[in-house]
C-alpha positions in Angstrom: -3.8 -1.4 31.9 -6.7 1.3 31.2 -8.9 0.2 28.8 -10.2 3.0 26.2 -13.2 1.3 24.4 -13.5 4.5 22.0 -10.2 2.8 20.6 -12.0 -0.1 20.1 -14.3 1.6 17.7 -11.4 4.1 15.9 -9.8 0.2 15.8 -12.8 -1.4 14.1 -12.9 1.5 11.9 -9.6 2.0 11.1 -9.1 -1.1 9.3 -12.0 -0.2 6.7 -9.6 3.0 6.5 -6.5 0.1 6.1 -8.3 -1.1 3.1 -9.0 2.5 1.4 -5.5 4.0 1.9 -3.0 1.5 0.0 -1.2 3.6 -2.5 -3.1 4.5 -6.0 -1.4 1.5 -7.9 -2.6 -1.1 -5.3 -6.6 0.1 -5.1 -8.6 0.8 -8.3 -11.1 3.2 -8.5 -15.1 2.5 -8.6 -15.5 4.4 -12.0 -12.7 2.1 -13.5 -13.8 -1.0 -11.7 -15.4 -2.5 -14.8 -12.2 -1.6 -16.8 -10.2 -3.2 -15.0 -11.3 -5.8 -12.6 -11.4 -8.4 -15.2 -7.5 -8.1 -14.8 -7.6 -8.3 -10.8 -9.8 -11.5 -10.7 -7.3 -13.2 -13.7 -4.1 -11.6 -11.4 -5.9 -13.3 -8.4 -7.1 -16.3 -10.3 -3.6 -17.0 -11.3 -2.4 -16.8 -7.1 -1.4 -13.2 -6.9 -2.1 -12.0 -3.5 -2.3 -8.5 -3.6 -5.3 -8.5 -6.8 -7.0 -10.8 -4.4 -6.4 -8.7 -1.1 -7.5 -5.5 -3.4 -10.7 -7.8 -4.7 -11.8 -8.8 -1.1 -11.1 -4.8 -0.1 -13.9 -3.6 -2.6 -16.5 -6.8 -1.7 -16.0 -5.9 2.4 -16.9 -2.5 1.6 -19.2 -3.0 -1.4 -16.9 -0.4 -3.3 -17.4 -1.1 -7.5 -19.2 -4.4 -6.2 -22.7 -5.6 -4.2 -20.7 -5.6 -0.7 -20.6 -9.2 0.2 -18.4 -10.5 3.3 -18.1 -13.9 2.7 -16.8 -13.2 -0.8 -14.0 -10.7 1.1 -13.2 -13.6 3.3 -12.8 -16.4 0.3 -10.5 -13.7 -1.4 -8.5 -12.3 1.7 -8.0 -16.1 2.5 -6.6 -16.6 -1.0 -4.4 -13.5 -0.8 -2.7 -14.6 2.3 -2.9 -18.3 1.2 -0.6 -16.6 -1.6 1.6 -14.7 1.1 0.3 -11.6 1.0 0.5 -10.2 4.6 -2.3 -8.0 4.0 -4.5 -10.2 3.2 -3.7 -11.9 6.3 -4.3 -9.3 8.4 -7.5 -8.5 6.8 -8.0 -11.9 7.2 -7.3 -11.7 10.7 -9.9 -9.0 11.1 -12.7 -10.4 9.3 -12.3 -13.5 11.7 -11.8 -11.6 15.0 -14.8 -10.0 14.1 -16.9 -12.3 12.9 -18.1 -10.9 9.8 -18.3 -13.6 6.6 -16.7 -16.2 8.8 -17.3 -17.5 12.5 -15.8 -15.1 15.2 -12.1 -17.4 16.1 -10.0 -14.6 18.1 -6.8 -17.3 18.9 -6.7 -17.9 14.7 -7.0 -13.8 14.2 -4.3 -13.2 16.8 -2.6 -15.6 14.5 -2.8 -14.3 11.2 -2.4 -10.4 12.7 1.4 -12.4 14.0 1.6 -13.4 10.3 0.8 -9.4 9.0 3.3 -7.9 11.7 6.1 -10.3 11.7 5.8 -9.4 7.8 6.1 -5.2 8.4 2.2 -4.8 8.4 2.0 -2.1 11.0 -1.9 -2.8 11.3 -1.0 -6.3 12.1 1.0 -5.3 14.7 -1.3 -3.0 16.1 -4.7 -5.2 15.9 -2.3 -7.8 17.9 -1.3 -5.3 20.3 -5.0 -4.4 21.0 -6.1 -8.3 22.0 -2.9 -8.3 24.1 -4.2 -5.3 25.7 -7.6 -6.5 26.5 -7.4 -10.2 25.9 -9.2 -11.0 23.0 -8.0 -14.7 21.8 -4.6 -14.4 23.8 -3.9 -13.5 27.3 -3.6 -10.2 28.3 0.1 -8.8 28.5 1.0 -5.3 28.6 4.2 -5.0 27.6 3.3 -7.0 24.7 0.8 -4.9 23.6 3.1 -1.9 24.2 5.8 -3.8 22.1 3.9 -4.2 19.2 2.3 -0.7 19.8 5.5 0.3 19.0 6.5 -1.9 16.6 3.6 -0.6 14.5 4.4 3.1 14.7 8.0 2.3 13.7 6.7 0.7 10.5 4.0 3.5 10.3 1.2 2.6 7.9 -2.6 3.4 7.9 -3.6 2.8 11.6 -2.5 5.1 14.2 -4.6 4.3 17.0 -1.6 2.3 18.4 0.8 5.6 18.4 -2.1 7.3 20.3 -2.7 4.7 22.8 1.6 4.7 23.9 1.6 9.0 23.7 -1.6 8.4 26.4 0.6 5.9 28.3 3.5 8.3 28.6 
């Protein structure tokens, strides 16, 4: 299979994007951050996934808060600890990538299973891409091209997976 590493990068990317683009209800905005984050941390506090996934969003990208990974990673853990797929799958990200947390590709691979078995299409799609080259599972193409598609069917933030199967054709 050809590997595209300006994918990789649109990839690493595009899951910053993944955080940013959840609907207006799910993500606050910075100038009402103070209003209302008191609520989010209570809402997470209390074992609701998707305050804690939205909390761990604005600490991975500093966003209303001092950007802070390891506190992303604590609250992403929570969320998906609370079964919220996202947070999985940001999870997922944060530990294929190292950042907050020691790089373990075979437990992202995991938790990016967990997102996409759940209808996370960037679950789906971040597992497709270590199927494609390897990363923490061996490589299989028609995996990869499985959850490709798989990802686009449920559409969602990431669409580097839709590229990479209209390249292939």
């Amino acid at each position: 299979m050809k590997k595209i590493p300006t994918l990789f990068v649109r990839f690493s990317c595009a899951f910053v994007v993944l955080v940013l683009q959840m609907s207006a209800n799910q993500v606050f905005a910075d100038s009402k951050y103070t209003e209302i984050a008191p609520n989010y941390e209570r809402a997470c506090a209390k074992g609701d996934g998707l305050s804690c996934f939205n909390l761990g969003g604005k600490f991975l990208q500093g966003n209303g808060v001092r950007q802070d990974d390891r506190e992303a990673v604590k609250l992403f853990t929570k969320a998906c600890d609370n079964d919220e797929p996202l947070g999985c799958t940001a999870l997922g990200w944060m530990l294929e990538k190292g950042r907050g947390i020691s790089k373990d590709p075979i437990h992202a691979s995991k938790l990016y299973n967990q997102g996409c078995n759940a209808g996370v299409s960037d679950g789906c799609f971040f597992l497709g891409w270590m199927y494609e080259n390897g990363i923490g599972v061996d490589v299989n193409e028609e995996k990869a091209i499985g959850l490709y598609t798989r990802g686009c069917r449920l559409g969602g933030g990431v669409t580097v997976g839709c590229d990479i199967l209209l390249n292939k054709n």
